[in-house]
N, C-alpha and C positions, 0 to 999 in steps of 0.2 A: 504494500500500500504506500502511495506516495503523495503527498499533497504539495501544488505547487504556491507559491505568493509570490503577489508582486506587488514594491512599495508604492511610494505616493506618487502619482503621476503628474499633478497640473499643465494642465493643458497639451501636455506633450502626445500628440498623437500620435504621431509616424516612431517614438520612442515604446509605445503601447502594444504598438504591430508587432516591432523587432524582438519587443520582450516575450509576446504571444507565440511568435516562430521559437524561440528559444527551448520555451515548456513544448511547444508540438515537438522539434526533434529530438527531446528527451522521453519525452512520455505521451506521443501522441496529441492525435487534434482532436480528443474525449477528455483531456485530461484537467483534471480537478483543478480548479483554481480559482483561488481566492485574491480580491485586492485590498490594500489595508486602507483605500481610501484618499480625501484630496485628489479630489477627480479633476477639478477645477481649480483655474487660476492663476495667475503670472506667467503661465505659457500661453502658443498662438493660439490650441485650437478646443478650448473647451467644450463647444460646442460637438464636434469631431468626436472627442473621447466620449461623455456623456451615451450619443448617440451609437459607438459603436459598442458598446459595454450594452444597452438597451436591447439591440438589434440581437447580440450573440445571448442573454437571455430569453428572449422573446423564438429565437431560434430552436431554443431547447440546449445548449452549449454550457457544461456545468461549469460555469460562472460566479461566485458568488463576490456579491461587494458589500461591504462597510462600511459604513458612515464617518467622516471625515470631518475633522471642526469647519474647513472651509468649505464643506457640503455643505452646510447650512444655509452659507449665506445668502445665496441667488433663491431656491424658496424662501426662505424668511424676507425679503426685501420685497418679493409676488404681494406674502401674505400680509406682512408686516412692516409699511416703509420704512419706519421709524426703528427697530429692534433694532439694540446693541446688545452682540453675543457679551455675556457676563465674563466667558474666558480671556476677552482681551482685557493684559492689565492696562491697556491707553483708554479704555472704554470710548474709543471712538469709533466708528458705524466705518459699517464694510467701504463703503463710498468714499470714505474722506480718508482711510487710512491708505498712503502711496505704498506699503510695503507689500499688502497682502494681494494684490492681481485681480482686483475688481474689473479696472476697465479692460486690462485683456480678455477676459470672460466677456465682459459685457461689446467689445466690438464681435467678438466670435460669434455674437446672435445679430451683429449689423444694427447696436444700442450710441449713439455716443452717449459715454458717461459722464462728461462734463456738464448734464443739463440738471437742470433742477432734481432733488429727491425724489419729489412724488411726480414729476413729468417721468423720471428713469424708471421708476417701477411702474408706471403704464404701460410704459414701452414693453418692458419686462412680462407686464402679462396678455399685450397682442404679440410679441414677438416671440417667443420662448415657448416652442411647443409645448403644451398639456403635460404631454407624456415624460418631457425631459424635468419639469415640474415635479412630478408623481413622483418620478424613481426616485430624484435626490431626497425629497422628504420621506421618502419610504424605507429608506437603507437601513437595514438591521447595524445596531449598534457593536454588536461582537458574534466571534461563528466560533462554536466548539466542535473540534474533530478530534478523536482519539489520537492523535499525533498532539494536537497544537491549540491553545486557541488564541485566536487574531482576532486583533484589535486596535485601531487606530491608535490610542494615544500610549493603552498601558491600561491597570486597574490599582482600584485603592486596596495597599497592601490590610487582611483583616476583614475585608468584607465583601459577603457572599455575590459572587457573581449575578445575580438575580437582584441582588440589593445596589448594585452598583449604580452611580447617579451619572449621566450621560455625559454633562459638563466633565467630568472625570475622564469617562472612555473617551473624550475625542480633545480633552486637554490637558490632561494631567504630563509631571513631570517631575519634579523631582522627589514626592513620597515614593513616586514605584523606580524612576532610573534608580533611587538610591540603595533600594531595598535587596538585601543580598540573601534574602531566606528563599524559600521555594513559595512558588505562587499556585501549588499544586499539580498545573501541565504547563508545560513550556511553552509561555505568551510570546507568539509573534506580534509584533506592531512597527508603525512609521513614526509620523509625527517630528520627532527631533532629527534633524537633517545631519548625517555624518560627509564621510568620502566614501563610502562603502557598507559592506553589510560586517556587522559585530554580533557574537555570539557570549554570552555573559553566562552562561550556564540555566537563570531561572527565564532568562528569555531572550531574544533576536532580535536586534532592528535592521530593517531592511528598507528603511528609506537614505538611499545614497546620495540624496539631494536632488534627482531631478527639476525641482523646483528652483535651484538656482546654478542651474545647467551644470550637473555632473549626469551620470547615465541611471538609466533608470533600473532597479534589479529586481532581480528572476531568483528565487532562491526553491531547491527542493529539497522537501523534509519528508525524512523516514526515521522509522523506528532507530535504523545505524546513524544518521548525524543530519548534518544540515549542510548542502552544496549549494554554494553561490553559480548561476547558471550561465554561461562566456558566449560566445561566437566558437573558440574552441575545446567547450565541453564544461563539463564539471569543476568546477575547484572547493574542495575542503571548507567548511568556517568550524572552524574547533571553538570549544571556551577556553576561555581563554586567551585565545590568539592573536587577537589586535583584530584589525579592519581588515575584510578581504574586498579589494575593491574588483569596477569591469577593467578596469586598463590601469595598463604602467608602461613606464617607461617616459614617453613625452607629458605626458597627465600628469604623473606621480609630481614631473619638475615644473609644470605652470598652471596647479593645481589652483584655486580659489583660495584665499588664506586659511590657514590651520583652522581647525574648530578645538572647541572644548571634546572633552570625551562624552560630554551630556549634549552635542552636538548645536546647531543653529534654532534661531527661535524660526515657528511655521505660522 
C-alpha cells in the first residue's frame, strides 16, 4: 500500500501536472493521492489548478484535497466581503495584504483587484464559477489513512482529532512544529515553506515552497519510509536527515535565502 502527497501548490499549474506524472510513473494513473492544500494564490494560475483538481474528482481519479488556510479566502470574500481570517496575526483582509496572492488569484478569474471590496467580490461571485466556489468551501479539513494522516497546517498537540479546531488545522505552528512526542500516526502537512521535504520522525512537511518559487513535491509513503518523488526516481527522506530537496546542484547555490528550520510564514 502506498499513499502518495503533494504539498502546497499556489497557483502553480503546469508545476501540478509535472508532480501528477511523477506519482503516475511510480504508482500508476489510479494512484492515491492526497494534496495538503493552498490550492491558490501568489502563482499564475489558480484558476487552472482549482479546476483541474475538480475535473480529476469529478472524473472519478482518487484524488483527495485538504483545506488550506489560503482556501478560505476566495469563498469567504463570495460569502463574506468583509471577513478577516483570525489566523492572520496583521489581521488584515485577504485584499489588502501584498504578501498573500490575492490578486494573482483574482486576475486568474479575469477580476482586477484593485477595485473596491465589495465591487471585487461581485465580480467574484458573477465570475468565479459555482463549482470552483463549492469545492474550496467544501475541502475536508484533514484525511486519515493507515499510513499517515494529512493535514494542512499540523494538529494541536493533546487533542483529539475530532476535537481539533480548524483555525488550528490550517494554521497552526509552533505548538505542533515544536512538539517532539508522537502524535499517534505520522502527520503529513504543508503550511510552513522549507527548501524541500523534512522528515522529523512524528511527522513530514512536504511543502518545499512552491509558493515562493522553489519546486513543488511529490512524496511517497509506505509502511518502509517516506520517498521524496524526482524526474529521476525515488530519493530516501529519513528522520532525521535534514531536507531532501527536487534539485541541487545550480539551486542548492542561488537558492532563495536560508529559512528557519520552522520554515517561511504562508
Amino acid at each position: 500500500m502506498t499513499l502518495y502527497a503533494i504539498g502546497d501548490i499556489h497557483g502553480h499549474l503546469e508545476q501540478l501536472r509535472a508532480a501528477h506524472e511523477r506519482v503516475f510513473r511510480d504508482g500508476g494513473r489510479d494512484a492515491l493521492i492526497v494534496h495538503v492544500g493552498d490550492l491558490i494564490d501568489r502563482g499564475p494560475d489558480s484558476r487552472g489548478v482549482v479546476e483541474h483538481l475538480l475535473r480529476g474528482q469529478t472524473e472519478g481519479r482518487p484524488w483527495i484535497v485538504v483545506r488550506g488556510n489560503h482556501d478560505r479566502f476566495l469563498p469567504a470574500l463570495a460569502a463574506r466581503p468583509d471577513w478577516t481570517d483570525p489566523g492572520l496575526s496583521s489581521a488584515r483582509h485577504w485584499l489588502d495584504h501584498p504578501g498573500l496572492g490575492a490578486a494573482e488569484t483574482l486576475r486568474s478569474y479575469g477580476i482586477d483587484p484593485s477595485r473596491p471590496r465589495h465591487t471585487v467580490a461581485d465580480e467574484v461571485r458573477r465570475r468565479v464559477p459555482d463549482d470552483h466556489l463549492r469545492f474550496l468551501a467544501g475541502l475536508p479539513a484533514w484525511f486519515l489513512h493507515p499510513l499517515a494522516l494529512v493535514v494542512h497546517a499540523g494538529v494541536r498537540p493533546g487533542i483529539d482529532l475530532q476535537r481539533q479546531a480548524e483555525d488550528d488545522l490550517v494554521w497552526i505552528r509552533g505548538p505542533f512544529l515544536d512538539h517532539a512526542g508522537s502524535f499517534g500516526p505520522l502527520v503529513v502537512h504543508g503550511h510552513t515553506a522549507l527548501e524541500g521535504v523534512c522528515h522529523h520522525g512524528n511527522r513530514v512537511n512536504i511543502d518545499g515552497g512552491a509558493g515562493h518559487g522553489r519546486p513543488l513535491c511529490a512524496v511517497a509513503i509506505e509502511a518502509g519510509g517516506v520517498h521524496l518523488l524526482t524526474d529521476a526516481g525515488r530519493v530516501p527522506v529519513t528522520p532525521g536527515g535534514g531536507l531532501v530537496s527536487m534539485w541541487t546542484g545550480p539551486w542548492q547555490e542561488a537558492r532563495s535565502p536560508a529559512v528557519s528550520g520552522k520554515g517561511t510564514r504562508s
